[in-house]
N, C-alpha and C positions, 0 to 999 in steps of 0.2 A: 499511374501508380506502379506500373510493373517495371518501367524501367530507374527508376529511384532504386526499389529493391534488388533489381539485379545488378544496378553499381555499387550497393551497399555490400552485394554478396561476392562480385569480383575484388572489390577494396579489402574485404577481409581475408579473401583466400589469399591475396599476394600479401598481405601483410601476414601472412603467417610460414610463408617461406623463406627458408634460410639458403644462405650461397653456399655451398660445399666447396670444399678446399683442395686444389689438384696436389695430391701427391707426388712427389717426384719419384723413377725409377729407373733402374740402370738404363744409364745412356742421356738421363736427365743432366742438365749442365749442373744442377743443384744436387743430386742424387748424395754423393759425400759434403752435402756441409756448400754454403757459400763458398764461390771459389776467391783464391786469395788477391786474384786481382780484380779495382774497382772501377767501372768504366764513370772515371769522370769528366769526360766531353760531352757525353750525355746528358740531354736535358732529362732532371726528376719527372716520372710519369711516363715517358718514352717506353714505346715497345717494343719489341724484336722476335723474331721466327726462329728456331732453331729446331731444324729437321733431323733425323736420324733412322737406322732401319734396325726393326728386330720384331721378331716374333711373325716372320713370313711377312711384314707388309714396313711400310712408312709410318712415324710417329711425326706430328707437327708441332712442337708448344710453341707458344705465349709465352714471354715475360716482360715485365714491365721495372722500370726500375726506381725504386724507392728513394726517399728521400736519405737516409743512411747511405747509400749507394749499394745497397745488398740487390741481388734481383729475388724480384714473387714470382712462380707461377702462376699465370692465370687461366691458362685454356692448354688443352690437347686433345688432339686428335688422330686417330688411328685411319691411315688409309691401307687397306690390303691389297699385296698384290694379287690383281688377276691372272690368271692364266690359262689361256683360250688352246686347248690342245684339237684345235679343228682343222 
């Protein structure tokens, strides 16, 4: 009986989560607006890495590219840099 309820109560709780939507910011490929060229040798759905540095460390996104040919963000990641003064 307990385990019914507890997938009744995981089922709920992810069904009540929403995806949050990455913003883009300086240094984003997207940051001013789709850019004006369309990458179309790429298959729809396709992803790509675009690294960049600011704010002391490395930035990683994610974009994926849509059927329009626009790109989405979908992921980013902040790696900082360390620095070992030993």
């Amino acid at each position: 009986m307990k385990i019914p309820l507890i997938l009744l109560g995981t089922a709920l709780a992810l069904s009540a989560c929403t995806t949050a939507t990455v913003e883009p910011i300086p240094g984003s490929i997207t940051y001013s607006g789709q850019p004006r060229t369309k990458l179309t040798k790429s298959p729809v759905g396709s992803t790509f890495e675009h690294r960049f540095y600011a704010d002391g460390g490395e930035y990683v996104e994610t974009y994926q590219i849509q059927p329009d040919r626009s790109l989405k963000l979908i992921w980013r990641r902040f790696l900082p840099d360390i620095i070992d003064d030993n």
